[in-house]
C-alpha positions in Angstrom: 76.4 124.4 67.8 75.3 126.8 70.0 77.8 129.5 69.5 76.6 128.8 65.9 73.5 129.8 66.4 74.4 132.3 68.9 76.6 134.4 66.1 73.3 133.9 63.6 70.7 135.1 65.4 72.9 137.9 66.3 73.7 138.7 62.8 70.1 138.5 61.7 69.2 140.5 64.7 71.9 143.6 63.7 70.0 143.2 59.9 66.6 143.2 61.0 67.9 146.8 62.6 69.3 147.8 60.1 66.0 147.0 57.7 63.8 148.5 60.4 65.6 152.2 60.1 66.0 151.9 56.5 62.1 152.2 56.4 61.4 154.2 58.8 60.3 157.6 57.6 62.3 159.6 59.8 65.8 157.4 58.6 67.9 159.6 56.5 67.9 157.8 53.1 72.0 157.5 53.0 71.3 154.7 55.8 69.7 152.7 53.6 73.0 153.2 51.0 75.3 152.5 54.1 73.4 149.6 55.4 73.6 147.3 51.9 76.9 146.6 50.7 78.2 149.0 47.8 79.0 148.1 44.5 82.8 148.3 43.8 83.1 151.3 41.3 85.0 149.2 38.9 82.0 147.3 38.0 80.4 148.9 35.3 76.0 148.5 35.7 75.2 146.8 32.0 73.3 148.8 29.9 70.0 146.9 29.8 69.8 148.1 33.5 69.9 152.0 32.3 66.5 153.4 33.7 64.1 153.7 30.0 63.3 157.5 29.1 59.5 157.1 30.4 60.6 156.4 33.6 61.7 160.1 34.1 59.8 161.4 37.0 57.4 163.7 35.7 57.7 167.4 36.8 55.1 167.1 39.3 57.2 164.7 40.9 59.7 167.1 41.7 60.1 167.8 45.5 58.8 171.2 46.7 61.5 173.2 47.3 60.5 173.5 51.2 61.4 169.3 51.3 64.8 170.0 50.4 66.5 168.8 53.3 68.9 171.0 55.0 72.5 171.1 54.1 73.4 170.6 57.6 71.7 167.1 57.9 73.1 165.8 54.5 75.3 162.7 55.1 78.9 163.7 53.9 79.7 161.5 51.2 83.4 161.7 51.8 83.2 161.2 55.6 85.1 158.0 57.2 84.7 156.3 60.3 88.2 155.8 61.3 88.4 155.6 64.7 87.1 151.8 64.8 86.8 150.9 68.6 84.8 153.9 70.6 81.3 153.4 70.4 80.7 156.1 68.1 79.1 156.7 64.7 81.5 158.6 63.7 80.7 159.3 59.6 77.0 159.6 60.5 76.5 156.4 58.2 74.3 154.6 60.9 76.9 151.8 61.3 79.4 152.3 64.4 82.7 150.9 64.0 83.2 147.7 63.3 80.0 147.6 61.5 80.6 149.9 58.9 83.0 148.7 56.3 85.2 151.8 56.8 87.0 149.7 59.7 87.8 146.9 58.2 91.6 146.0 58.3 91.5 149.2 61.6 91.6 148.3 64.9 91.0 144.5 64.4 88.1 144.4 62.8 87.2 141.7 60.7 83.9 142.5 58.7 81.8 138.7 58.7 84.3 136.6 60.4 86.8 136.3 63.6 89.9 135.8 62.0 92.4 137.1 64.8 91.6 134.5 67.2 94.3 135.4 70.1 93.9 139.3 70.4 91.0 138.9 73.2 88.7 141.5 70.4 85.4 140.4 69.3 87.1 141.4 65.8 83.9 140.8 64.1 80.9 142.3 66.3 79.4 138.8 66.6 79.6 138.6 70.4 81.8 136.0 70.3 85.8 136.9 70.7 88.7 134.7 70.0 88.0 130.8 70.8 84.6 131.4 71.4 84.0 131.9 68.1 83.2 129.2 66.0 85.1 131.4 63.1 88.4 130.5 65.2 87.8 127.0 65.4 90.9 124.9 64.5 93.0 128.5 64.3 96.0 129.8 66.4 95.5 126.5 69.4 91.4 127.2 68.9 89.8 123.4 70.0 86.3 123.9 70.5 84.8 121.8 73.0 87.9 119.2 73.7 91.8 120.5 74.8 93.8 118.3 72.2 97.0 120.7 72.2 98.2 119.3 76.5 101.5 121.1 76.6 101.2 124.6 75.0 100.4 126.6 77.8 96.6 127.6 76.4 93.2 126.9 77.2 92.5 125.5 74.0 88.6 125.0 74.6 88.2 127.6 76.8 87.1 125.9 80.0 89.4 128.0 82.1 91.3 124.8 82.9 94.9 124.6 80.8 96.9 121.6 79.7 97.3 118.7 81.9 94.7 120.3 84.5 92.2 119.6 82.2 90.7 116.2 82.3 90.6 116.4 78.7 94.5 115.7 78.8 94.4 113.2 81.9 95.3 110.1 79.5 98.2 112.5 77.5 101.0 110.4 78.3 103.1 114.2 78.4 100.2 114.7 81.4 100.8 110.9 82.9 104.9 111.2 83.1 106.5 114.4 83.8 110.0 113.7 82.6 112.9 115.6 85.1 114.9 117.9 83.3 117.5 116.5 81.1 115.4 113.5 80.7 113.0 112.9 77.0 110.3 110.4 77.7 109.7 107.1 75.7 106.2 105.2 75.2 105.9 102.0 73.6 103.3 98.9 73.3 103.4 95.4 74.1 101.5 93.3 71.7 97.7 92.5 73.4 95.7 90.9 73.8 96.5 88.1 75.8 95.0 85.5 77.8 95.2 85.1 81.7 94.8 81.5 82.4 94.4 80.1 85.8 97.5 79.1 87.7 99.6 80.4 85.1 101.6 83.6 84.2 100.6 85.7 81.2 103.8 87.4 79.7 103.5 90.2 77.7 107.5 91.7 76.1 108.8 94.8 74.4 111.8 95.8 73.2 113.0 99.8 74.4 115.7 101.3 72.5 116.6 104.4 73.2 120.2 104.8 75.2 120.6 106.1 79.0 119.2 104.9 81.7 115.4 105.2 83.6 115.0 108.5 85.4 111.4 107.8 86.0 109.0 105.5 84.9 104.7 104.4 84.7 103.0 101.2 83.7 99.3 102.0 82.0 97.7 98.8 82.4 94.3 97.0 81.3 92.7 93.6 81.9 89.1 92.3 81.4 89.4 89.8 84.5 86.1 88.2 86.5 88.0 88.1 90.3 90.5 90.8 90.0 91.9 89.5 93.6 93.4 86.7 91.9 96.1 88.3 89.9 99.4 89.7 90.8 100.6 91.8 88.2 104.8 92.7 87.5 107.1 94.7 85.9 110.4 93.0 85.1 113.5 95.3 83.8 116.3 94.2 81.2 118.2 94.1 84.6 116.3 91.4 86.2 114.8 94.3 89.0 111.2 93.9 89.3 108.7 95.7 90.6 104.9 94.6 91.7 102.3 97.0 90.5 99.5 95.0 92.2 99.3 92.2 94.7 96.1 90.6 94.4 94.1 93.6 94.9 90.0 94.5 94.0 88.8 91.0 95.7 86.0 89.8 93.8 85.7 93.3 91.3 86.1 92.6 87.5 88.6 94.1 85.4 91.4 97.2 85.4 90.3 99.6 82.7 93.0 102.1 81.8 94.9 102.0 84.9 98.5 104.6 85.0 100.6 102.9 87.5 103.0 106.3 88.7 104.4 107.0 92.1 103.1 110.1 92.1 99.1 109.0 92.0 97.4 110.1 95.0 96.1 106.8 95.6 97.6 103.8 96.1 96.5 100.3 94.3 95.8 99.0 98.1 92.9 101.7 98.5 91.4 101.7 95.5 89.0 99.4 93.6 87.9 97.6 90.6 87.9 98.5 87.8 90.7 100.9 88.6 90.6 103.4 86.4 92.9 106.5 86.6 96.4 106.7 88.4 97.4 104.4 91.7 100.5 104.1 93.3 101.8 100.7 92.8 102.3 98.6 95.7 105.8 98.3 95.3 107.6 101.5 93.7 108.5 102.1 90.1 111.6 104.6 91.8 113.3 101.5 92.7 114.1 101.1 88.9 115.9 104.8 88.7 119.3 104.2 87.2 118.5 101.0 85.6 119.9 100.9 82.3 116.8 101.3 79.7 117.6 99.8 76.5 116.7 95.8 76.3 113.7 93.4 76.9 110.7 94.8 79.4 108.3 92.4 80.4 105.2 92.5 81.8 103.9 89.7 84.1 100.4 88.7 85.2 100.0 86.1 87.6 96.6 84.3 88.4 97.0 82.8 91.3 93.7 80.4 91.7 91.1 79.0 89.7 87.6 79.6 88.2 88.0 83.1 86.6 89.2 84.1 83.3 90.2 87.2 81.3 92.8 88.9 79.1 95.3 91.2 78.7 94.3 94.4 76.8 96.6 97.4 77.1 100.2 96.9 78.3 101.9 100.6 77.8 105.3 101.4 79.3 106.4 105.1 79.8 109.8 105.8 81.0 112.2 108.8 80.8 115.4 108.2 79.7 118.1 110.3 80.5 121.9 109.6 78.7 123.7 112.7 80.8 122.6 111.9 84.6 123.7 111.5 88.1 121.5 110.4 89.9 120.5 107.0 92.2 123.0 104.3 91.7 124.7 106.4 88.8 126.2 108.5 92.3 127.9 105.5 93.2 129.4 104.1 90.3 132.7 105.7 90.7 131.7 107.7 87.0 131.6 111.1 86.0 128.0 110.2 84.5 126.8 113.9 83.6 130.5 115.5 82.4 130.4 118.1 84.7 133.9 117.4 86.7 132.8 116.2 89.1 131.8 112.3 90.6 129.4 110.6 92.1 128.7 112.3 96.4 130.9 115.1 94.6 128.4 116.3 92.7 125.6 118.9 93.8 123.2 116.2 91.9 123.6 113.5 94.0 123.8 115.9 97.4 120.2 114.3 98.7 120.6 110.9 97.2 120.7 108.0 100.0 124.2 106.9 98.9 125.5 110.3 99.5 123.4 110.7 103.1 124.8 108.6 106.2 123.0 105.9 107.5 121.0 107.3 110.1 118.1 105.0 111.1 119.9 102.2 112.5 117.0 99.9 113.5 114.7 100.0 110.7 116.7 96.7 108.4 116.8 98.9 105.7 120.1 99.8 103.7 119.4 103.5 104.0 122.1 105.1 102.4 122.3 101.9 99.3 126.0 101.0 100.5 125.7 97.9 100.4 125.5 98.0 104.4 122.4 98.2 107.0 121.8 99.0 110.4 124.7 98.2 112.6 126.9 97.2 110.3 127.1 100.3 108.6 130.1 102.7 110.6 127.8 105.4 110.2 125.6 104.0 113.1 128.5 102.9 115.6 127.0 104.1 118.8 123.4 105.0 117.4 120.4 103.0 118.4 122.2 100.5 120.3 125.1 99.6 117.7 128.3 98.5 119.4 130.6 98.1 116.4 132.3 94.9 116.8 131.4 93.9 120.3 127.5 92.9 121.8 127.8 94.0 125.1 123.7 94.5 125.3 122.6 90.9 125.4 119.0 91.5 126.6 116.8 94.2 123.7 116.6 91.5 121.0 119.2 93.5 118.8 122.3 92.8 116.5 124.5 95.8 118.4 127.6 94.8 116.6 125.9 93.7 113.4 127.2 90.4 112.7 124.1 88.5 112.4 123.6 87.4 116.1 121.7 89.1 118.6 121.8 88.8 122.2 122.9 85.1 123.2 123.4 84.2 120.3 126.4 86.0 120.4 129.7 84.6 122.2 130.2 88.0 123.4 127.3 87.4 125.2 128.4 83.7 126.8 128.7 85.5 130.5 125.6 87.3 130.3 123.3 84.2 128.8 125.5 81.6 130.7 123.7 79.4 133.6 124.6 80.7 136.8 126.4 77.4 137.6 126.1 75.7 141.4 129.5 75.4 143.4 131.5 72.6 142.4 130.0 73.2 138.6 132.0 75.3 135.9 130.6 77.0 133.2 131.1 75.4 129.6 130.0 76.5 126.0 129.8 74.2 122.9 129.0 75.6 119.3 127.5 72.7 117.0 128.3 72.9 113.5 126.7 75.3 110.8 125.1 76.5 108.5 122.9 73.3 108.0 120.1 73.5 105.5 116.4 72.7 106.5 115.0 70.4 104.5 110.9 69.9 103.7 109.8 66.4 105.3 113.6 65.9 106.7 115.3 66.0 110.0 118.2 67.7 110.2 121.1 67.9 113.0 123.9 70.0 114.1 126.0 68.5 116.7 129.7 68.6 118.4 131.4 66.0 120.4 132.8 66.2 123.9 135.2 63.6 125.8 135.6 64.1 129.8 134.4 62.5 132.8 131.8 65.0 134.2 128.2 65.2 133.8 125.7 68.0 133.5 124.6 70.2 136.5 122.6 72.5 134.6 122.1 73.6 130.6 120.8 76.4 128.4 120.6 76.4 124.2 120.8 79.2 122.0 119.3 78.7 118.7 119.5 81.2 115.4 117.7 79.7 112.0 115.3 80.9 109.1 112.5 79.3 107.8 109.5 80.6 106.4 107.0 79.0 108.2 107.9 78.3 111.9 105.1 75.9 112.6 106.4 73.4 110.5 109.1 72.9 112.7 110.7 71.1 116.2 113.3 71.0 118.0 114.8 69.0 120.2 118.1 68.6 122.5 119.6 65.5 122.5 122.3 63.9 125.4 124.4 61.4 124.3 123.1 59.0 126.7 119.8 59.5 124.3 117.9 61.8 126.6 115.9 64.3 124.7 114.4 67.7 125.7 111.6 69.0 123.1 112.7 72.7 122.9 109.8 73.7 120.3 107.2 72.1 119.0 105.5 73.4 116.1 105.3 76.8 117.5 105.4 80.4 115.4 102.5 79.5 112.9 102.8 81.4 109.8 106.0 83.5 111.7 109.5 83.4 110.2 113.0 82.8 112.0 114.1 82.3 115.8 116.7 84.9 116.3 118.5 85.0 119.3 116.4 82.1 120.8 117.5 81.3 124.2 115.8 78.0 125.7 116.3 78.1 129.3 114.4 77.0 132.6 114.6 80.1 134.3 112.6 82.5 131.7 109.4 83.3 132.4 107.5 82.6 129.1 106.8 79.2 127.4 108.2 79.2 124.3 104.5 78.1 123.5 103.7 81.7 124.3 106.0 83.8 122.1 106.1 84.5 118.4 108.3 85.0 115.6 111.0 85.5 115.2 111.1 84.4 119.4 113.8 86.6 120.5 115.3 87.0 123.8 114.4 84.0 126.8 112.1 81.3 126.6 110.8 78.4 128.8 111.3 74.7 126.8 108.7 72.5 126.4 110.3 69.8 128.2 112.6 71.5 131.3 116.4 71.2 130.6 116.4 70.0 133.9 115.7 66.6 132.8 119.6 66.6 132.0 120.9 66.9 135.2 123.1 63.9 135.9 124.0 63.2 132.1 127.2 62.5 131.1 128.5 65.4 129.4 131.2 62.6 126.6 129.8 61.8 123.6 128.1 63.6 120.7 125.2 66.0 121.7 123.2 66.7 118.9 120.2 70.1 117.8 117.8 68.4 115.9 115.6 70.0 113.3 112.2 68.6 112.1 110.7 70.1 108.9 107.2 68.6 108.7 105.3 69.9 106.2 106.4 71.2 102.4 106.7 73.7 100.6 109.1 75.8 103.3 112.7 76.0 104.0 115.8 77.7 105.6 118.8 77.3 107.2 120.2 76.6 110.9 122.7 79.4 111.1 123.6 79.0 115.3 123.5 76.3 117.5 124.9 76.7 121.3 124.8 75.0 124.3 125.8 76.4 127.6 126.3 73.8 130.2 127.1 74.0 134.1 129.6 70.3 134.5 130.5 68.7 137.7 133.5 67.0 137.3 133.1 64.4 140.0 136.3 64.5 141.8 134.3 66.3 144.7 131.7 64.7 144.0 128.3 66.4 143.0 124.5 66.2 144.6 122.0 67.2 142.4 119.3 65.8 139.6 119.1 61.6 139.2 122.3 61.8 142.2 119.6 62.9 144.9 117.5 59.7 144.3 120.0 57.0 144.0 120.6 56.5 148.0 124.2 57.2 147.7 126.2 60.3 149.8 128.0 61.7 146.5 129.5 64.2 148.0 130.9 63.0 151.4 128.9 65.3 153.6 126.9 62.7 155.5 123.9 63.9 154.3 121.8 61.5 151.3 120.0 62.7 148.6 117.0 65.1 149.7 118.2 65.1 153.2 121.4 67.0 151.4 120.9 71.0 151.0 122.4 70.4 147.9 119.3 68.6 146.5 116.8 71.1 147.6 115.8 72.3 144.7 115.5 68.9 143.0 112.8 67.5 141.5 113.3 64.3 142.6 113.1 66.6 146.7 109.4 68.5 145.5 106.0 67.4 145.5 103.7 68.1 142.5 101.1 70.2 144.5 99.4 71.8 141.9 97.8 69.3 139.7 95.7 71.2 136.8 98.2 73.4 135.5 99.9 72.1 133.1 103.5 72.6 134.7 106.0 69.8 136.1 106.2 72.1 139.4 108.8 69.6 140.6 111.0 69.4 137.9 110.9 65.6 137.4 109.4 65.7 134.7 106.3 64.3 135.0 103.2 66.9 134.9 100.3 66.7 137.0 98.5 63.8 136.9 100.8 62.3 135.3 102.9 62.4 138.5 102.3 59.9 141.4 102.3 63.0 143.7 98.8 63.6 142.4 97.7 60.3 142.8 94.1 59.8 144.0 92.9 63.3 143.7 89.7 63.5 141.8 90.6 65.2 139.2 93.3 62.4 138.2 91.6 59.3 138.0 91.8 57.2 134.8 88.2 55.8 135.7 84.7 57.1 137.3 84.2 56.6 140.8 80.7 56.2 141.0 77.8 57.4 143.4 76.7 55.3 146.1 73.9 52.4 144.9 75.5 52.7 141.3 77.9 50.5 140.0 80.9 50.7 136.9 80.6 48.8 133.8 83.3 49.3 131.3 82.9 47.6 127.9 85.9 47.7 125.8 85.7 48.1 122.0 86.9 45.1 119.6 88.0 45.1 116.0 90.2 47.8 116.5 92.5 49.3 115.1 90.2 50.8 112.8 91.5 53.2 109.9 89.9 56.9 109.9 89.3 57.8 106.4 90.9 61.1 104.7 88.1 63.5 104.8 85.2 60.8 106.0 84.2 59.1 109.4 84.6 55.8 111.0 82.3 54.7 114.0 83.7 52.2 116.5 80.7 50.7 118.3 80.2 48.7 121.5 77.5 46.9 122.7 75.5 47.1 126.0 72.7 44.6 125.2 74.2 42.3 127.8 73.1 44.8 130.3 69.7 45.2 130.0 68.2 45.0 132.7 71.3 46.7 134.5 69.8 50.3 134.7 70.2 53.8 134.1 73.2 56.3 133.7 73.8 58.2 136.3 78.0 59.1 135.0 79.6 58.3 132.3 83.1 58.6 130.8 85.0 57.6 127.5 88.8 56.5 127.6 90.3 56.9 123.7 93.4 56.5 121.8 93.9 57.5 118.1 97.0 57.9 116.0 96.8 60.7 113.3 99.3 63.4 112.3 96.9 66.5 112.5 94.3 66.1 115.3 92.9 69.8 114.6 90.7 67.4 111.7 89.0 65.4 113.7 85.8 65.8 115.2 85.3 63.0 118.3 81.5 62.5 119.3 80.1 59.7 121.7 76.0 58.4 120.9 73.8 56.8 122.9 71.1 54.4 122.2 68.6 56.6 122.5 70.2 59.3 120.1 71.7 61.3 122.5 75.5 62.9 121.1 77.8 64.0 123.5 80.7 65.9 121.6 84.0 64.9 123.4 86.6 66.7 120.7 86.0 69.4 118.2 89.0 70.4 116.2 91.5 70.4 118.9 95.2 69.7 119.3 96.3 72.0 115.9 98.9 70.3 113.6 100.3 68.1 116.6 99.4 64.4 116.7 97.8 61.6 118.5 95.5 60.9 121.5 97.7 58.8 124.0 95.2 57.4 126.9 93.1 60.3 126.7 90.2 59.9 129.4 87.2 61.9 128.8 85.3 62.5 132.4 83.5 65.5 134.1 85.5 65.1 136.8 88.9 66.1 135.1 90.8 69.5 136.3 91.2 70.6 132.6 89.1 70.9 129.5 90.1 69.3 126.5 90.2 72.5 124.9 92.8 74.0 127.5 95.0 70.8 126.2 97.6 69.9 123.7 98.4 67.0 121.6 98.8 64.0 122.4 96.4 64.7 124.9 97.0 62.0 127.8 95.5 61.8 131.2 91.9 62.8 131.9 90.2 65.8 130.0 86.9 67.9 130.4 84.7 67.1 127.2 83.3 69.7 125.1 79.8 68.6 126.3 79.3 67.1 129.4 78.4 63.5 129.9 75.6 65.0 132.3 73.3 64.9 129.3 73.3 61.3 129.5 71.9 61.1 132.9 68.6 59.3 133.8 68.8 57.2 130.4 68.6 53.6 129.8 72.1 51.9 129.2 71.2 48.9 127.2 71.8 49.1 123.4 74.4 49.9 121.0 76.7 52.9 121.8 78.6 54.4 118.6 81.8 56.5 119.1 82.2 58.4 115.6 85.4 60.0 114.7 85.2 62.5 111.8 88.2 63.5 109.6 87.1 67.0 107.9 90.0 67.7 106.2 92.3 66.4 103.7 95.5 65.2 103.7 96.1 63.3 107.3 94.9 60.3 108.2 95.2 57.9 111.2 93.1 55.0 113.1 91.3 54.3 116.2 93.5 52.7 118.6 91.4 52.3 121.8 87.6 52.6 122.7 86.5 52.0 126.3 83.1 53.3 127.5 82.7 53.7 131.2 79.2 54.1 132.6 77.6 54.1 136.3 74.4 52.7 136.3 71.5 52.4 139.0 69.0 49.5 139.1 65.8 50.0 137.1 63.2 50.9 139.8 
């Protein structure tokens, strides 16, 4: 080592000094005496080594009496260098403190070797004090070149970094968990390794034993794993609490190699990346398990959630600190004494910044602040905070629970006034409440409904709707009259979004329902106008029904309430069906849309504006779907063709066809007969097709010369069907601007321009791809429409 050496050379150095003076001319001889160790007197020289007579120097030999040296530069034989430590040569020996043999035992010197290794001396002259020197290796907390000793308050290998601050120490498990006072910490093993196997969960149990309960707690963790975004690994408690540690994190990185889960870590699992090594905040937090009992069966849980990759288990190491005498967490609320002090639970300095003990104070956040049991509104500390009006909503309109009993806004009978219709004279305001809870069931339509008796019928209507589900595209509503009218309140909207809360259908908001998202709050427009009830008889059973279409999501219908406006009919009421059916129903001499009272009828209005998608005169028929839009351009079901050029339209036979799950059919049709007809100058494609998610299909027109017009690509999302869908240039919308089932005329994705100038006779192939799995459907219609001009 090099200190090794260091100390050596040193000590060979001081000798070769030594040497060098001894014969040197000018060295006083007793030098050479104090330089070499002395014999102790007790040892008696044998008497073979007694000089022989003839080695008596011979008189001649005898110094001159002017080489006698002086008496003043004569060593003094009984001279001892006592003080040890100033530098100074004090016996006139040649050897300064330390050095000279005199000092050993004085002043710490240790003649040869450091054997005081604390006192911060270089105790024996090497250079080298204390740690430094190899001498002290392995005595009093000496570690030379590695801190082993993490808790005793020395810099063991004298890095000038001490205990846990070394990164010698950063795997310590007394440097991982710092227990809180009062608290001991307990390590133990699960048994590894063990296999992570795709799609299943690798479970890996130990047993803690020690009484109390957890005060703080760490996970280290290792796993050789090929796609470390796969796995979701847990801790479970002998409570049943659990905590993630990592949710699929590290994407396509291998492995976690010696990876401390602890709340503390300055990173958190989210940011970092594989293999993980070092500490990472979980990504949900070990705290939550403070005041779980300890004792009992820990598990840890490894979840690979997909296929192809492979690994194991390595190192499953849990590290809590157990504490028998605490109040803290839930222990401040358990109506116990916990620590013996006198004093319980909130009464106890302990527990004086513990959430139980602090009033709830964010009121908006859905989080049971202060762990009573109680969030939000509900809780009395936040009566007239953030909008919370203990037991009465009196704001209907900011999408909150004010008076914290699950129903926001109108879906609140506090509310009825406030959400109500405004009702037309001769109309009186009435509100129904179906029955609930009613469970949503996967593949199942479900109802909530109440019953009314009367002779009146509906002027005009709103629905409120609360439920849960966990995937709100799945679903549809619909209101249903018991005459069997039906208004489609939402279909399929929300996506991935959970819930409606507070969901107020009604035809005077401003946004389409189709518009919103989760969890749709506050006022939306139907799909299909409410309107269309007008005139219904309000006796009979009206009915909220619920369609779950696709598995594996569920939830509950919590509120269902309908607000209607009912006219009685003992004065008579003109409004909805009443202003087309010829007759004076009120008595003022004035029939149906010559009646004031009818003005704002559908039935009264024209539908104007043809290409927008709204029924803008509320009889519920939408642009060209509506008479009033007859003839314009933009709503014909067929071409109207260019002077000199004349319509063919060959129909398609054999159909229906089946369109195969994941595959294509082609539907063709047959133009030979028309050879000598001519050219394309327009062409247009009228289609129908049932199939229950029209985002698969791909729709695609060929002509006999090759050329592929793409009339569909992936449109329509998870809704179904093409109904009479007409395919034409000439449309107002494009096909893309549409939604299932797609009926009336539509712009193609590629126009059917590209078609123009080419020869019409031959086979024409409509292809319909299905590109994904688990739909399917068939080709119900196939007409092509094509101008043609003669062949010059």
């Amino acid at each position: 080592m090099k200190r090794t050496s260091l100390s050596f050379s040193l000590l060979l150095s001081s000798m070769s000094m030594l040497l060098f003076a001894a014969c040197d001319n000018d060295a006083p001889p007793a030098s050479i005496d104090a330089a070499m160790p002395r014999p102790d007197a007790a040892v008696t020289p044998d008497a073979d080594t007694t000089p022989d007579a003839d080695t008596t120097p011979d008189a001649d030999t005898t110094p001159d009496a002017d080489t006698t040296p002086d008496a003043d530069t004569t060593p003094d034989a009984t001279a001892v260098e006592t003080v040890c430590d100033d530098g100074l040569d004090d016996d006139g020996d040649g050897l300064i403190d330390c050095l000279d043999r005199d000092c050993i035992g004085v002043s710490g010197c240790e003649f040869g070797a450091e054997l005081t290794c604390d006192d911060g001396f270089d105790n024996d002259t090497d250079l080298l004090a204390d740690c430094m020197d190899t001498d002290c290796d392995g005595v009093a907390g000496c570690e030379l070149g590695i801190e082993l000793s993490c808790g005793d308050g020395l810099d063991n290998d004298v890095d000038s970094v001490t205990d846990c601050a070394d990164t010698d120490c950063a795997d310590t498990e007394s440097c991982i968990v710092v227990c809180p006072v009062g608290s001991t910490l307990a390590a133990y093993s699960g048994t590894v390794p063990v296999a992570i196997v795709d799609y299943e969960t690798a479970v890996i149990e130990l047993t803690v034993a020690e009484p109390g309960v957890v005060s703080l707690a760490a996970v280290r963790f290792s796993a050789t794993h090929t796609y470390d975004g796969d796995l979701r690994v847990r801790l479970l408690a002998p409570s049943g609490n659990e905590v993630v540690l990592s949710d699929q994190r590290g994407d396509s990185g291998h492995d976690f190699a010696g990876t401390n889960f602890l709340d503390a870590a300055a990173t958190a699992i989210a940011d970092g990346s594989a293999p993980f090594t070092g500490a990472f905040r979980p990504d949900q937090a070990l705290s939550t398990l403070r005041g779980d009992t300890a004792p009992g069966l820990w598990s840890l849980q490894v979840d690979d959630v997909a296929g192809g990759d492979f690994g194991e288990v390595t190192e499953f190491r849990l590290l809590v600190c157990v504490c028998t005498d605490c109040e803290f967490g839930l222990l401040c609320r358990d109506g116990a004494d916990n620590d013996g002090d006198g004093n319980t639970d909130c009464d106890d300095t302990e527990c004086a910044t513990e959430p139980n003990c602090v009033p709830e104070s964010v009121c908006d956040d859905g989080l049971d602040n202060d762990i009573d049991g109680v969030a939000d509104c509900l809780d009395l500390d936040c009566h007239g905070v953030a909008g919370c009006e203990l037991g009465n909503e009196s704001t209907c309109d900011d999408g909150l629970d004010n008076d914290g009993d699950s129903r926001p806004d109108c879906a609140d009978s506090d509310c009825s006034t406030d959400c109500a219709p405004s009702c037309a004279p001769g109309s009186e305001l009435q509100v129904f409440i179906g029955s609930a809870p009613v469970a949503i069931r996967d593949g199942a339509t479900v109802t909530s409904s109440f019953a009314l008796t009367g002779a009146g019928v509906v002027t005009s209507a709103r629905a409120v709707v609360n439920l849960t589900h966990t995937w709100d595209g799945d679903l549809s509503l619909a209101l249903h009259a018991p005459s069997g009218t039906q208004v489609a309140l939402a279909t399929d909207r929300g996506g991935g979004g959970d819930d409606y809360l507070g969901t107020l259908f009604s035809d005077d908001a401003t946004a389409a329902i189709a518009d919103g998202s989760p969890p749709f709050t506050g006022a939306f427009l139907p799909e299909e106008p409410l309107a269309t009830l007008a005139g219904e008889p309000i006796a009979g059973t009206w009915e909220l029904s619920v369609t779950d279409a696709f598995a594996p999501d569920v939830g509950e219908l919590t509120v269902f309430r309908v607000f209607l406006c009912v006219c009685d009919g003992t004065a008579g009421c003109e409004f909805g069906a009443a202003c087309g059916d010829g007759i004076d129903n009120d008595g003022d001499a004035a029939v149906d849309c010559d009646d004031s009272d009818c003005a704002g009828s559908g039935s009264c209005l024209t539908e104007t504006v043809c290409d927008d998608g709204l029924d803008n005169d509320g009889d519920t028929l939408t642009d060209c779907a509506d008479s009033d839009c007859a003839g314009l351009s933009g709503c014909l079901a067929s071409l109207v063709c260019p002077p000199g050029a004349t319509l063919e339209i060959v129909t398609a036979s054999g159909l229906p066809v089946v369109i195969p799950d994941q595959s294509f059919v082609i539907v063709p049709v047959d133009l030979d007969a028309l050879a000598g007809a001519g050219v394309v100058v327009d062409a247009a494609v009228h289609f129908s097709a049932t199939h229950t998610f029209d985002s698969d299909l791909v729709v695609r027109l060929s002509s006999p010369l090759g050329t592929v017009v793409m009339l569909a690509d992936g449109r329509g999302s998870f809704a179904n069907d093409y109904i009479d869908t007409f395919f034409t240039d000439a449309a107002f919308r494009a096909i893309g601007a549409g939604a299932a089932p797609f009926t009336g005329p539509f712009r193609p994705e590629a126009p059917f321009s590209a078609l123009d100038d080419e020869t019409a006779a031959g086979t024409w192939l409509l292809q319909v791809n299905d590109e994904f799995f688990g739909d399917v459907g068939s080709v119900v219609e196939f007409e092509l429409h094509v101008c043609l001009l003669p062949l010059p």
